[in-house]
PyMOL commands that place a pseudoatom at each C-alpha (Angstrom):
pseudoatom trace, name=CA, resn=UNK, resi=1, chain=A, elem=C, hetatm=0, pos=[0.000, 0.000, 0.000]
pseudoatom trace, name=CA, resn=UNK, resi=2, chain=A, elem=C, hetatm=0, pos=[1.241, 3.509, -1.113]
pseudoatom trace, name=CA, resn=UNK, resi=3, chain=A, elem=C, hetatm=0, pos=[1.792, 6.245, 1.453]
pseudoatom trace, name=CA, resn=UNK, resi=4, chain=A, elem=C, hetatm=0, pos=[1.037, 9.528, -0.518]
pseudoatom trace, name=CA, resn=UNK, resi=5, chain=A, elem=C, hetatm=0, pos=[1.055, 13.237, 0.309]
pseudoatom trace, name=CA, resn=UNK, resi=6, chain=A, elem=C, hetatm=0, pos=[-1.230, 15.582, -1.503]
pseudoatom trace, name=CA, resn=UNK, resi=7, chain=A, elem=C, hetatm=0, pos=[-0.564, 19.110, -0.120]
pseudoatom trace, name=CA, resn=UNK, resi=8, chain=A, elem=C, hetatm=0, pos=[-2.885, 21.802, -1.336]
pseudoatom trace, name=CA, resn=UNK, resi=9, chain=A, elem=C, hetatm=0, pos=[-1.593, 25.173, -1.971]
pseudoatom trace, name=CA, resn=UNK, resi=10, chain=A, elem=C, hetatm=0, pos=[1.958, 24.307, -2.034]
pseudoatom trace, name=CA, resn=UNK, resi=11, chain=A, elem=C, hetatm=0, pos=[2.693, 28.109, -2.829]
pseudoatom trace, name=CA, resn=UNK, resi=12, chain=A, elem=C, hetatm=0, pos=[6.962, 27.905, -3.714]
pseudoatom trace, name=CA, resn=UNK, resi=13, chain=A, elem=C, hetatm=0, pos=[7.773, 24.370, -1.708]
pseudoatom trace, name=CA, resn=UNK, resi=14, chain=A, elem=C, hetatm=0, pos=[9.966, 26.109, 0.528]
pseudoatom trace, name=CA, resn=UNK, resi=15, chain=A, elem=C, hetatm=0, pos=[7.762, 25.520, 3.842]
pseudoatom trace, name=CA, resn=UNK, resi=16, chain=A, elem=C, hetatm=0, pos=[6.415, 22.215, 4.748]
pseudoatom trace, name=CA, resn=UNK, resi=17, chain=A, elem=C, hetatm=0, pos=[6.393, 20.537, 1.444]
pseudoatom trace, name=CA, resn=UNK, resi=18, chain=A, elem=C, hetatm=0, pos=[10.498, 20.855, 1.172]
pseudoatom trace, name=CA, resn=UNK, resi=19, chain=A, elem=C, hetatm=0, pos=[10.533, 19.024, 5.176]
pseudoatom trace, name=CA, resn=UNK, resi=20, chain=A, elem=C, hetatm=0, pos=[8.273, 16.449, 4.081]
pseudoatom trace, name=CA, resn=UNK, resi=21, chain=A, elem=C, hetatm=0, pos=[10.399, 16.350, 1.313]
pseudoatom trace, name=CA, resn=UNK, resi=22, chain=A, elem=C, hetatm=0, pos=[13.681, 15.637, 2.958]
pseudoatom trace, name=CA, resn=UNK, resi=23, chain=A, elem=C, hetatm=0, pos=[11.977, 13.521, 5.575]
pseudoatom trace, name=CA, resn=UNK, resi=24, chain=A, elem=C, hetatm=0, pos=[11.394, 11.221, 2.300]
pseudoatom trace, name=CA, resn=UNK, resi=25, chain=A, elem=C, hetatm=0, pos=[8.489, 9.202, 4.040]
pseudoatom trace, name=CA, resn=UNK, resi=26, chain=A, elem=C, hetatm=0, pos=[5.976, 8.622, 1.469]
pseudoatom trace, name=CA, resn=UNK, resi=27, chain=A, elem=C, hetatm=0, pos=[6.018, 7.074, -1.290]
pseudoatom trace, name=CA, resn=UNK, resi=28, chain=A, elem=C, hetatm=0, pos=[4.733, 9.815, -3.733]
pseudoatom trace, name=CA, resn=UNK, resi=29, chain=A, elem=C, hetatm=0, pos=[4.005, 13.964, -3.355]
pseudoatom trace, name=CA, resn=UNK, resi=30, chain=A, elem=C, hetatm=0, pos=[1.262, 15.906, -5.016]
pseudoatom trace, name=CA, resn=UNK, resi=31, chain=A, elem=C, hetatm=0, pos=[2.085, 19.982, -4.899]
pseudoatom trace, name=CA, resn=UNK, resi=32, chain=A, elem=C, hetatm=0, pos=[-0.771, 21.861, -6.345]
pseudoatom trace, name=CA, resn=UNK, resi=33, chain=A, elem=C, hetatm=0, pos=[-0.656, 25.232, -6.793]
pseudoatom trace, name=CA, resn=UNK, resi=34, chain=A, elem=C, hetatm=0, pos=[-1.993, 27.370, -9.252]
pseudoatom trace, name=CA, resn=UNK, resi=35, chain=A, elem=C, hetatm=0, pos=[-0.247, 30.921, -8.900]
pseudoatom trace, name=CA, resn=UNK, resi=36, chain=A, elem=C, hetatm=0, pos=[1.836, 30.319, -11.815]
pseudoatom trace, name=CA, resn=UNK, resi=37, chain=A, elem=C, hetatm=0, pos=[4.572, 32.451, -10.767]
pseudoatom trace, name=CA, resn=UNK, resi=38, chain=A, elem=C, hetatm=0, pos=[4.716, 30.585, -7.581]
pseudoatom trace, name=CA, resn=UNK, resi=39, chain=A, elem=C, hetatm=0, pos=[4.298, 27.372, -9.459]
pseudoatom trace, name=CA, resn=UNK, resi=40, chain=A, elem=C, hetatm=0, pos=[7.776, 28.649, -11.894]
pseudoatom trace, name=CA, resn=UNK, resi=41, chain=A, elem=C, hetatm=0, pos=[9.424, 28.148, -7.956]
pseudoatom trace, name=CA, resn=UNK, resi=42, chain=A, elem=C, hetatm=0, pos=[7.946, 25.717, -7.461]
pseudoatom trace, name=CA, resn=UNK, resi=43, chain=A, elem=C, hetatm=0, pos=[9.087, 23.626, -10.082]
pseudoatom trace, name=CA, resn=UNK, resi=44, chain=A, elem=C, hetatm=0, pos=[12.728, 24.415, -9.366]
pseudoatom trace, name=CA, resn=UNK, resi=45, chain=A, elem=C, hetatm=0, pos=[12.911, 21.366, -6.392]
pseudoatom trace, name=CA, resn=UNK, resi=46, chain=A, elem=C, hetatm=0, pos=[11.641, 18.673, -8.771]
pseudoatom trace, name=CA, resn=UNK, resi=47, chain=A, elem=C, hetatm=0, pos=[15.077, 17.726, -10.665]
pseudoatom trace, name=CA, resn=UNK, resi=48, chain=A, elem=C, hetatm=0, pos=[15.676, 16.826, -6.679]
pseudoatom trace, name=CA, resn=UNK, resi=49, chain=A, elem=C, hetatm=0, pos=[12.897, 15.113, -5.985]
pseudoatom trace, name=CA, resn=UNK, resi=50, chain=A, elem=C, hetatm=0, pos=[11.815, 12.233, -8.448]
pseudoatom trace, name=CA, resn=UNK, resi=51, chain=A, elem=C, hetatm=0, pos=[8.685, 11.219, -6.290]
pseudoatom trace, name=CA, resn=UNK, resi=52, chain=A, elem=C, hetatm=0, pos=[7.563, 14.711, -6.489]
pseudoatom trace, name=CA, resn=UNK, resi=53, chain=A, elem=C, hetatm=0, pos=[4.250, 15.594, -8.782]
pseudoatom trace, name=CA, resn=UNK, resi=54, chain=A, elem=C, hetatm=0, pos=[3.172, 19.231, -9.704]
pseudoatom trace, name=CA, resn=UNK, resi=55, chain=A, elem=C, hetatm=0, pos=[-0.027, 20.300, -10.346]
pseudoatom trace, name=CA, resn=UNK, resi=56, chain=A, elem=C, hetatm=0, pos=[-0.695, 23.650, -11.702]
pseudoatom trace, name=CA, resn=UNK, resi=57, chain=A, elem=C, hetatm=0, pos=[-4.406, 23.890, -10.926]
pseudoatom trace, name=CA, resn=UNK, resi=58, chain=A, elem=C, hetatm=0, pos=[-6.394, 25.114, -8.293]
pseudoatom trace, name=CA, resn=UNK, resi=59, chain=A, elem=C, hetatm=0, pos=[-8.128, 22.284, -6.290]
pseudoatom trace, name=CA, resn=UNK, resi=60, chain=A, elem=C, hetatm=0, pos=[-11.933, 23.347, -6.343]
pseudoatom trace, name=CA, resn=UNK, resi=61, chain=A, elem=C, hetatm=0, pos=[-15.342, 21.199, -6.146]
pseudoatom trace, name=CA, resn=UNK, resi=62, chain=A, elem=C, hetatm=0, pos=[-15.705, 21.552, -9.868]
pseudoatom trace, name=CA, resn=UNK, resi=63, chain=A, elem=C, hetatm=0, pos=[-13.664, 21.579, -12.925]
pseudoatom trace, name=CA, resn=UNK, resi=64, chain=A, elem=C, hetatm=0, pos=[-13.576, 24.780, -14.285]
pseudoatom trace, name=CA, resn=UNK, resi=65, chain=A, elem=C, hetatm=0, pos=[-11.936, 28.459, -14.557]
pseudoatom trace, name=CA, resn=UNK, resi=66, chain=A, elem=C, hetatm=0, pos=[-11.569, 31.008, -11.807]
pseudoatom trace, name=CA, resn=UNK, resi=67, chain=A, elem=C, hetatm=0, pos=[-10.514, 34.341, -11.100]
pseudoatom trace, name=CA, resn=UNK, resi=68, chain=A, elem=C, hetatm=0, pos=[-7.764, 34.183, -8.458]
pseudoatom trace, name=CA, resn=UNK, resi=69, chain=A, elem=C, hetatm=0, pos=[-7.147, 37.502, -6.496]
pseudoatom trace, name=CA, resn=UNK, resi=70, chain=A, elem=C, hetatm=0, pos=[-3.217, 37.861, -6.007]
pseudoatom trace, name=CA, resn=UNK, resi=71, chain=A, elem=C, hetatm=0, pos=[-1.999, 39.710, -3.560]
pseudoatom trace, name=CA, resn=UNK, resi=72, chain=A, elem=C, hetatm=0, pos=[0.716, 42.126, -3.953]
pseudoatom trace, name=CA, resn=UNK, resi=73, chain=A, elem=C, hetatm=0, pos=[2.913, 40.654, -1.369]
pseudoatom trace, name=CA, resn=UNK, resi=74, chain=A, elem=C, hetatm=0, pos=[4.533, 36.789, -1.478]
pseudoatom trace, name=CA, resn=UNK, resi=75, chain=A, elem=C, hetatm=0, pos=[3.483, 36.836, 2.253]
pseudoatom trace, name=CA, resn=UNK, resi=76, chain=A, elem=C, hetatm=0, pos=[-0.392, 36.834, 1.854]
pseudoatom trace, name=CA, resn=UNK, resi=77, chain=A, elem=C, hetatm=0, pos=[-0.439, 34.325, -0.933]
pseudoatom trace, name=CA, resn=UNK, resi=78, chain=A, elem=C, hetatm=0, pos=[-3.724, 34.114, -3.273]
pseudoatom trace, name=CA, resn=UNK, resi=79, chain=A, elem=C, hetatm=0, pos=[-7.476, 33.288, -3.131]
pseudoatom trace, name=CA, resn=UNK, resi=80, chain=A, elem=C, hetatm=0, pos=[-10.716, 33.156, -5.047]
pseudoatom trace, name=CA, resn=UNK, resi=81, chain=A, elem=C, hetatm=0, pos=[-12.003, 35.631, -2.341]
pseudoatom trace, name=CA, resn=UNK, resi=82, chain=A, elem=C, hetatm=0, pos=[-12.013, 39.143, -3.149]
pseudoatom trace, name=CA, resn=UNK, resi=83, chain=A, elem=C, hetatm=0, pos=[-10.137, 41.236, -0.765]
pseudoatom trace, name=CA, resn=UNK, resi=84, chain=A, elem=C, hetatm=0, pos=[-8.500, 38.424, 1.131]
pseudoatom trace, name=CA, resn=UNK, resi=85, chain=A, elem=C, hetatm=0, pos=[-5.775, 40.194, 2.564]
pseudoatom trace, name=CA, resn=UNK, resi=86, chain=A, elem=C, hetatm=0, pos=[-7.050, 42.214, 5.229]
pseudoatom trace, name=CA, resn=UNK, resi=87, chain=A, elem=C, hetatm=0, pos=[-3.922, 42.542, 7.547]
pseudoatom trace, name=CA, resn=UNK, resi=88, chain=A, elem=C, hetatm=0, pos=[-1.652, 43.569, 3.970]
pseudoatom trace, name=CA, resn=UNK, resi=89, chain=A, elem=C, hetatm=0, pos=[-1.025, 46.900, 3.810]
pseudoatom trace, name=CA, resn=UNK, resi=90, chain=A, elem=C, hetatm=0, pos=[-1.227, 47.251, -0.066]
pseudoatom trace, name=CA, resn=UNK, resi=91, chain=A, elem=C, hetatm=0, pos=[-5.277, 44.531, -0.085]
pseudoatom trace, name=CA, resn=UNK, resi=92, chain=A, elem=C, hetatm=0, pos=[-5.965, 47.618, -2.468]
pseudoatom trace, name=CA, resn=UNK, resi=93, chain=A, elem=C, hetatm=0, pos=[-3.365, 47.095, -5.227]
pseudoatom trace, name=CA, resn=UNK, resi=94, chain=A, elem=C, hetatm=0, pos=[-4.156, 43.425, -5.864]
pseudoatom trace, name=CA, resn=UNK, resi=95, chain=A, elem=C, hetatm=0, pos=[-3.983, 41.756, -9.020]
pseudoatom trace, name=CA, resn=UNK, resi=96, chain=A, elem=C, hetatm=0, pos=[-6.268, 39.285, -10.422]
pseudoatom trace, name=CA, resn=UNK, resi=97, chain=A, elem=C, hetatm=0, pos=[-5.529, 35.955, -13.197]
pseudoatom trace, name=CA, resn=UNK, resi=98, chain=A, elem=C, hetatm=0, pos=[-7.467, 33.875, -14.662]
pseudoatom trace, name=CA, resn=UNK, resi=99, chain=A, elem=C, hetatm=0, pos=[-6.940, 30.296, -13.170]
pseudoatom trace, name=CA, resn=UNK, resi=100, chain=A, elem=C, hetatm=0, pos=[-7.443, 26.544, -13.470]
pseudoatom trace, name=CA, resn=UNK, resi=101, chain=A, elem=C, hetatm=0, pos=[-9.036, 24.310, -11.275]
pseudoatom trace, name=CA, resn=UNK, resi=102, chain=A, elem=C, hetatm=0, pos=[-9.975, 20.688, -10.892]
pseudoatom trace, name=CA, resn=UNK, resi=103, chain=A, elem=C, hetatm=0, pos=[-12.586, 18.922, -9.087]
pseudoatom trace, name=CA, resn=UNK, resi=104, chain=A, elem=C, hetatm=0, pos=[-10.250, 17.496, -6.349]
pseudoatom trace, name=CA, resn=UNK, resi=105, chain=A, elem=C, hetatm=0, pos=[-12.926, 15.356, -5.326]
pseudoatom trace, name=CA, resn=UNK, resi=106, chain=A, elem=C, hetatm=0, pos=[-13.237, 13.700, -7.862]
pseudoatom trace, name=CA, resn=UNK, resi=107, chain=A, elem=C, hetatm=0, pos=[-9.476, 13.375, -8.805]
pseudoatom trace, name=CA, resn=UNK, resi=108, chain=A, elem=C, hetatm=0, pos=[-9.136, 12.417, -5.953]
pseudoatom trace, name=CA, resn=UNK, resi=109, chain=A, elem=C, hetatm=0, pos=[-11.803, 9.244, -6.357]
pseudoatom trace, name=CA, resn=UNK, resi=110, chain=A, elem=C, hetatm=0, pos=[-10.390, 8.624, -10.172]
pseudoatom trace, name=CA, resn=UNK, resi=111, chain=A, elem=C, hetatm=0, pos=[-6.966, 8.521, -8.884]
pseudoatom trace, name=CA, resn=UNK, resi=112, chain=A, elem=C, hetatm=0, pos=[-6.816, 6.557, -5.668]
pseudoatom trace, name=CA, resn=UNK, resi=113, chain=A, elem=C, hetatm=0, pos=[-8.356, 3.492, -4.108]
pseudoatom trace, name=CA, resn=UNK, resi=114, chain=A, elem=C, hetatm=0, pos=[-6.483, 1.982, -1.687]
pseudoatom trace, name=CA, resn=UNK, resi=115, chain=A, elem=C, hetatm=0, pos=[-3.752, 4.532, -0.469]
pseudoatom trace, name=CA, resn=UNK, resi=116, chain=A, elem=C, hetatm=0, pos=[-3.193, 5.513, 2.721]
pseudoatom trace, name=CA, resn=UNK, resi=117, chain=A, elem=C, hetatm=0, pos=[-3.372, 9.602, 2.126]
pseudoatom trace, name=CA, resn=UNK, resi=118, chain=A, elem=C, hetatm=0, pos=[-1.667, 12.425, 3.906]
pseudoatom trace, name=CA, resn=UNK, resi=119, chain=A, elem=C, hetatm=0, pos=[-3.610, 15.694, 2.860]
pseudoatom trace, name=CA, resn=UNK, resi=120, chain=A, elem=C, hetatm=0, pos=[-2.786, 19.333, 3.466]
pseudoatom trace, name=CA, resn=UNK, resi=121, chain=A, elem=C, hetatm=0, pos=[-4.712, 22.129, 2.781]
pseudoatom trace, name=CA, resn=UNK, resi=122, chain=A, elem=C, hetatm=0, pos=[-3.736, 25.466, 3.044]
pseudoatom trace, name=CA, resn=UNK, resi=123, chain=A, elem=C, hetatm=0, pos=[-5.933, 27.075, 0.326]
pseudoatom trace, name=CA, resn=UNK, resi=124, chain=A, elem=C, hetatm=0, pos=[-7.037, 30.612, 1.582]
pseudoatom trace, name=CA, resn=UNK, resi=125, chain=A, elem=C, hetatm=0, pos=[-10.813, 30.130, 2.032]
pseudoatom trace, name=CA, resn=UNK, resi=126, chain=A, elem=C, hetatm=0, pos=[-11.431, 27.041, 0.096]
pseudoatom trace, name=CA, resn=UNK, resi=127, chain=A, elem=C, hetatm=0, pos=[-10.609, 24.351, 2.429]
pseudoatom trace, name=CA, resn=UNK, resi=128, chain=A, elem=C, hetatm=0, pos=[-14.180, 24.656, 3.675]
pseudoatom trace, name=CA, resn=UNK, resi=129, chain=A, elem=C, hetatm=0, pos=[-16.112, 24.228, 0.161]
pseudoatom trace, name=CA, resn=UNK, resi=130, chain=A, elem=C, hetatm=0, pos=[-13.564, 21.377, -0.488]
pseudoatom trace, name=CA, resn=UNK, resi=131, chain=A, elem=C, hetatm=0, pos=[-13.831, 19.518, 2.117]
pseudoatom trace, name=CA, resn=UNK, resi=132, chain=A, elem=C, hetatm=0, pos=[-17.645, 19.273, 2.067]
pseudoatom trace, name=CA, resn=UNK, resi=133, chain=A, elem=C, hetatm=0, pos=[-17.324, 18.396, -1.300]
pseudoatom trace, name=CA, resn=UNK, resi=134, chain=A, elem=C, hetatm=0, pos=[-15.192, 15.637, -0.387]
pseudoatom trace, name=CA, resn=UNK, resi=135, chain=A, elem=C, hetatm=0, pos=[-17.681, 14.262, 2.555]
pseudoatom trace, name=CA, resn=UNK, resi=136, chain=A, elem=C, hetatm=0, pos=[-20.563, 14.560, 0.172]
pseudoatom trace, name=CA, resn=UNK, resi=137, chain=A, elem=C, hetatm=0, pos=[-19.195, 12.569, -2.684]
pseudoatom trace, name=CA, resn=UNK, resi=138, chain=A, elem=C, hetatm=0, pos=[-17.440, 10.153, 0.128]
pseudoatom trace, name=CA, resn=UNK, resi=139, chain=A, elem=C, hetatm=0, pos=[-13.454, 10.893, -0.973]
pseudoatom trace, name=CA, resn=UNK, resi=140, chain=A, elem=C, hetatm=0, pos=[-12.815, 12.359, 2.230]
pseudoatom trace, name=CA, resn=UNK, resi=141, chain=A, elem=C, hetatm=0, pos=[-12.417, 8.060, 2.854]
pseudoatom trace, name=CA, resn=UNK, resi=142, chain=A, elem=C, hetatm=0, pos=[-9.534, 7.736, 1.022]
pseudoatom trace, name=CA, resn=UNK, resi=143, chain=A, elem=C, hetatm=0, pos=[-7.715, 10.223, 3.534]
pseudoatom trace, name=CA, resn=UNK, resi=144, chain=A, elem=C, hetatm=0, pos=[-5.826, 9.016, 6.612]
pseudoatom trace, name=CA, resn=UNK, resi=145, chain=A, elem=C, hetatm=0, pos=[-4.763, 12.602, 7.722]
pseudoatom trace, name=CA, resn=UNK, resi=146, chain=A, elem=C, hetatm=0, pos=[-5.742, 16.266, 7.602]
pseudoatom trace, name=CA, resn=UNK, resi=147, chain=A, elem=C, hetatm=0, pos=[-3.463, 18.948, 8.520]
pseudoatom trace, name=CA, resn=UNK, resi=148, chain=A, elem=C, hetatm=0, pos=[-5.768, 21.868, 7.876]
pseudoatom trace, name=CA, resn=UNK, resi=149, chain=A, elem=C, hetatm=0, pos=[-4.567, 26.016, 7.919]
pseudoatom trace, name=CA, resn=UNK, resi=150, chain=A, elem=C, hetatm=0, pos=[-8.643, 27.561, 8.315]
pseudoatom trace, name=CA, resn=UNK, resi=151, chain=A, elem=C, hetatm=0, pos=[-9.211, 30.973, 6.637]
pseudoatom trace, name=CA, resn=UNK, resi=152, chain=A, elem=C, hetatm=0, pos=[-12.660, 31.902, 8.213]
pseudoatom trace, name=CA, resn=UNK, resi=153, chain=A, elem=C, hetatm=0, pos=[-11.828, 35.252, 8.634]
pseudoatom trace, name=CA, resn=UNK, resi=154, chain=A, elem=C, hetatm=0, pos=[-10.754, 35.924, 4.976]
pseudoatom trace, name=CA, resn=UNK, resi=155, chain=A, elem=C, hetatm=0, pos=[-14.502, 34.286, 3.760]
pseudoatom trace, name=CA, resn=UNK, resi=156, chain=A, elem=C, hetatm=0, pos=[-17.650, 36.578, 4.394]
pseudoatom trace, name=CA, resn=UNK, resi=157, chain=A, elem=C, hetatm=0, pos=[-21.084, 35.980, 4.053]
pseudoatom trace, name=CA, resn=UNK, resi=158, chain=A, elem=C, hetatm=0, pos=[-21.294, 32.568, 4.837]
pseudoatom trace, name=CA, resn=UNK, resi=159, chain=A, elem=C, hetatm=0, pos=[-21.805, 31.186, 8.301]
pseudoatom trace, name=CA, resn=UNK, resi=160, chain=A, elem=C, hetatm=0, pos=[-18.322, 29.105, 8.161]
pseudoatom trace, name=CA, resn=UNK, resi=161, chain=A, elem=C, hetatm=0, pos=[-17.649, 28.928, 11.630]
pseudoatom trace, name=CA, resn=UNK, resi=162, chain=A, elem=C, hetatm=0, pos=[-20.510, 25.964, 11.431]
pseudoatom trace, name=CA, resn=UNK, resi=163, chain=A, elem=C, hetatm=0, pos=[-19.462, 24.533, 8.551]
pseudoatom trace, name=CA, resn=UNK, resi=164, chain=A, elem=C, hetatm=0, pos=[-15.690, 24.359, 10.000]
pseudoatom trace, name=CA, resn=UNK, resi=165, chain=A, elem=C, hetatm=0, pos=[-17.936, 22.569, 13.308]
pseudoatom trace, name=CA, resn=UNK, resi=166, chain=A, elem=C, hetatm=0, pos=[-19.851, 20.121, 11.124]
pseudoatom trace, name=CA, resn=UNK, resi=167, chain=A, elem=C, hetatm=0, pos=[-16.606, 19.348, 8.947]
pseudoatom trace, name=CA, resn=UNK, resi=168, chain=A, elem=C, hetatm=0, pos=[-14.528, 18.512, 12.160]
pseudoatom trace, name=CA, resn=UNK, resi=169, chain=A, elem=C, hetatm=0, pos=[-17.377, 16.283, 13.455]
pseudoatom trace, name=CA, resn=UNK, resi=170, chain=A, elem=C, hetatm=0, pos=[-17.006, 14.220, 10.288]
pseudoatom trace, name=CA, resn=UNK, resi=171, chain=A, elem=C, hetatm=0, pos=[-13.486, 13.588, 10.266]
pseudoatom trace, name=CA, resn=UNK, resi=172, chain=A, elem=C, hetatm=0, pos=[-14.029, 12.736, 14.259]
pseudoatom trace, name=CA, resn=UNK, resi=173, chain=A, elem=C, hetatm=0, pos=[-16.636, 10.106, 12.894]
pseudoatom trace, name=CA, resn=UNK, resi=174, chain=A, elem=C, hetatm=0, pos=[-14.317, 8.741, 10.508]
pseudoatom trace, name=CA, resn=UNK, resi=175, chain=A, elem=C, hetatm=0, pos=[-11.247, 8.597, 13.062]
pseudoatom trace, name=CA, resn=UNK, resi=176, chain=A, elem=C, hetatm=0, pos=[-9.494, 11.061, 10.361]
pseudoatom trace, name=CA, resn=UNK, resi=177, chain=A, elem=C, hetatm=0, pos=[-6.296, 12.393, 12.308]
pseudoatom trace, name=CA, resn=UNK, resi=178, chain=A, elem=C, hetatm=0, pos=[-6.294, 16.477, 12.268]
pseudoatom trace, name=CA, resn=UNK, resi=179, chain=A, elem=C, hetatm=0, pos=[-3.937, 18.864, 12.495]
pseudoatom trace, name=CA, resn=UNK, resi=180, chain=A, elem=C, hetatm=0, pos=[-5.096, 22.548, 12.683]
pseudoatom trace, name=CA, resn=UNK, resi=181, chain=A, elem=C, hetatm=0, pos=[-2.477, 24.481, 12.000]
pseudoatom trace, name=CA, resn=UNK, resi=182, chain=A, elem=C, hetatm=0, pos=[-1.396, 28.190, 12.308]
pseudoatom trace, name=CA, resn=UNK, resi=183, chain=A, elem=C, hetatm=0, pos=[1.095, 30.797, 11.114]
for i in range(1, 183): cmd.bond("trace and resi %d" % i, "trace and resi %d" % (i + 1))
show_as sticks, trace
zoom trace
């Protein structure tokens, strides 16, 4: 059985992607990422690590094209949600590209069957539509672990605060080991 990591938002691999990199404890790595100039970074660490896939696409709950707000800073990363970056000095002066993204859902159910799954999410706002997604259509039981960064403070008019409750009830249910983790 195949130990994989799918991390979510990879941004330039220098964070936790590069560790779990070195650590070298799973048999294959998914990096999505769909900022293409983060993704050109990116793309530098994979002469160094074979087992290393890159995915430049923005895992969604449907296949499709979005507008992705960039922020003008490196620091504050990206996000489907207008005005994401509250704290950054500059939220006015974003920039916005047209992006790619895949239902990760349902690559998720045409790719894998009996893997034991690692998954990180750090996707600005769209860990929460994702991840219901995933319970609905029943991937979220491919997953062994979720180490999850929650933006409910850069996504308005949607009571996420109980979707973030009824999400973590699942993965209790499913005795899916969680990690919430924060800069």
């Amino acid at each position: 059985m195949k130990n994989i990591l799918i991390y979510l938002g990879t941004h330039n691999g220098r964070g936790e992607l590069s560790t779990q990199l070195k650590e070298n404890q799973h048999d294959l790595y998914y990096a999505f990422e769909c900022n293409s100039m983060l993704f050109k970074e990116l793309k530098q660490l994979q002469p160094y690590y074979p087992k290393l896939r890159l995915v430049l696409k923005a895992a969604w709950v449907h296949n499709d094209t979005m507008t992705l707000n960039i922020g003008s800073s490196k620091q504050y990363g990206s996000s489907f949600f207008k005005k994401k970056h509250l704290r950054e000095p500059s939220a006015n002066r974003e920039s916005t590209a047209t992006v790619e993204c895949i239902d990760f859902s349902s690559w998720l159910s045409e790719n894998f069957t009996n893997e034991l799954i690692d998954l990180h999410l750090d996707i600005e706002g769209a860990e929460y539509e994702v991840l219901n997604k995933m319970i609905k259509d029943g991937s979220i039981d491919l997953i062994k672990s979720i180490v999850v960064e929650w933006h409910t403070s850069k996504v308005k008019n949607v009571d996420y605060w109980q979707s973030k409750k009824d999400i973590l009830e699942v993965l209790k249910e499913k005795k899916i080991d969680l990690i919430e983790w924060r800069r």
